[in-house]
DRENROLO-296773 format. One record per residue (C-alpha): residue number from 1; residue in one letter; chain; x, y, z. Coordinates in steps of 0.1 Angstrom, whole numbers, plus 5000, padded with zeros to 4 digits. Example, Ala and Ser with C-alpha at 12.3 -4.5 7.8 and 13.67 -1.06 7.14 Angstrom:
! DRENROLO-296773
VEXFI  pos  code  unit  c1  c2  c3
VEXFI  1  A  A  5123  4955  5078
VEXFI  2  S  A  5137  4989  5071
This chain:
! DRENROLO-296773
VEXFI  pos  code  unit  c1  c2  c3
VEXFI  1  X  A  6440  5598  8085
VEXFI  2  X  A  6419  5572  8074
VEXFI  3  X  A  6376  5576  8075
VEXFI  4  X  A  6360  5560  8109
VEXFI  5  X  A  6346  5526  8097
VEXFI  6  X  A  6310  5531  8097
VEXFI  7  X  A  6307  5569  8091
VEXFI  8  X  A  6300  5565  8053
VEXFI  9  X  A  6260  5553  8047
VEXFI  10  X  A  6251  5538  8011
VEXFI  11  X  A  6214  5556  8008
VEXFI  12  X  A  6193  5535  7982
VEXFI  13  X  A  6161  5538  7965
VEXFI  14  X  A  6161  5580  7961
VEXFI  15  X  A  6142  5602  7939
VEXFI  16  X  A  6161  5608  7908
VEXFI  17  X  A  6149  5648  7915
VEXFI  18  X  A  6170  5650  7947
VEXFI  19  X  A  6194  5677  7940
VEXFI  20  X  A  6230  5673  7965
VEXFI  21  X  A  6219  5697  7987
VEXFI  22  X  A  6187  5682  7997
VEXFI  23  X  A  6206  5652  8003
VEXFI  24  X  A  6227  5667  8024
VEXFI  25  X  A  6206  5687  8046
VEXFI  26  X  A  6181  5655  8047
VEXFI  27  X  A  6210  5639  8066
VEXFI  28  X  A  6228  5671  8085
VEXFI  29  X  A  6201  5673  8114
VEXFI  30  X  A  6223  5641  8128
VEXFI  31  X  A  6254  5655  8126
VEXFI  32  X  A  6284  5670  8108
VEXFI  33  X  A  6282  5657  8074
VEXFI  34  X  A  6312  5660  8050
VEXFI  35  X  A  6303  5646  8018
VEXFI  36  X  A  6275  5640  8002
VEXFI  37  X  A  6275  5623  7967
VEXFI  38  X  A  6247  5610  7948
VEXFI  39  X  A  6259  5591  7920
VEXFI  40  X  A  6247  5600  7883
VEXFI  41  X  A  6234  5586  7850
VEXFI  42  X  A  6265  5602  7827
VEXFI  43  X  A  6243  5603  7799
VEXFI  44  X  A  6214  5623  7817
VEXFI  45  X  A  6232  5638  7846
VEXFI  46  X  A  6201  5630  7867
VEXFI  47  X  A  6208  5611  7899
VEXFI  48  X  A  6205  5574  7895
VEXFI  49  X  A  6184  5569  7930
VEXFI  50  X  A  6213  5563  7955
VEXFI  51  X  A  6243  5580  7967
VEXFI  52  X  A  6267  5579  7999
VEXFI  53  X  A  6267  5603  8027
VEXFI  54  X  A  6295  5606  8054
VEXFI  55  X  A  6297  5621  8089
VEXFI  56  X  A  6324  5633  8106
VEXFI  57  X  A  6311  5616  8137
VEXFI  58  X  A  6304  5574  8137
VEXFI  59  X  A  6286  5582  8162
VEXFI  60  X  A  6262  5600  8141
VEXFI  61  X  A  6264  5580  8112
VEXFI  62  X  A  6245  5553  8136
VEXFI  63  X  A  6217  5577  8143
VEXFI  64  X  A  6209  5587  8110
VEXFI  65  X  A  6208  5550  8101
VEXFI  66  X  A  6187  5541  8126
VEXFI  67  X  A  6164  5570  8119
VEXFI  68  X  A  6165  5574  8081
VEXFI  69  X  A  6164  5536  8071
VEXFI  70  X  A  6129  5526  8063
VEXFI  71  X  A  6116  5562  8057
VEXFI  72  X  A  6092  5574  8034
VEXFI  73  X  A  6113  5612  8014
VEXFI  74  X  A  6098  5628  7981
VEXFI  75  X  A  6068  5599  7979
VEXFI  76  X  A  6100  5572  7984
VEXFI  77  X  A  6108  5545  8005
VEXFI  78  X  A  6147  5546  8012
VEXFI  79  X  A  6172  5524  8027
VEXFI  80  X  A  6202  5535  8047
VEXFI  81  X  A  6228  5509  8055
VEXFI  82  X  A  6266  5513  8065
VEXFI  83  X  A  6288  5518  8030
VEXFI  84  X  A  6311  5485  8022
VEXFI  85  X  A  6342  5494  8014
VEXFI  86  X  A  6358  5480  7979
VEXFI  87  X  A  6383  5454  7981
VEXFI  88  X  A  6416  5471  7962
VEXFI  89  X  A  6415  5453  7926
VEXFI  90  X  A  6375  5456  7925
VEXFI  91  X  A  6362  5465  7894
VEXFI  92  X  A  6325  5479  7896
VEXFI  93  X  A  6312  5467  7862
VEXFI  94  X  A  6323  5430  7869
């Protein structure tokens, strides 16, 4: 079964101290979340200052959008916005 449209948020503009698990318990007070990935510098492992976060609920995707975008974590001002999907054939380095 295919992910609800709109469950998966793109979170920008992170500390690159946020471990996973702060990331995902920033986000779990709106709902079920069932992934939480913050993408990585390969060469430093530290995370690059976003990430994508997915509810089970698009419902509660909305909320935490609504709540979270614009909010001041860790001394940072972060953006939440609804994930765009890749068209198939997209490469991300072009």
């Amino acid at each position: 079964m295919a992910k609800a449209q709109g469950a998966q948020l793109f979170v920008s503009r992170l500390s690159s101290y946020i471990t996973t698990k702060e990331f995902k318990a920033l986000f779990s007070r709106f709902g079920v979340v069932t992934d939480a990935k913050l993408i990585t510098d390969p060469k430093t492992q530290r995370p690059k200052g976003f990430g994508f976060i997915t509810f089970q609920s698009e419902d509660d995707a909305q909320k935490a959008l609504k709540t979270m975008d614009g909010r001041i974590v860790n001394g940072r001002l972060i953006f939440v916005e609804v994930a765009k999907s890749r068209s198939p054939g997209t490469d991300a380095s072009s």
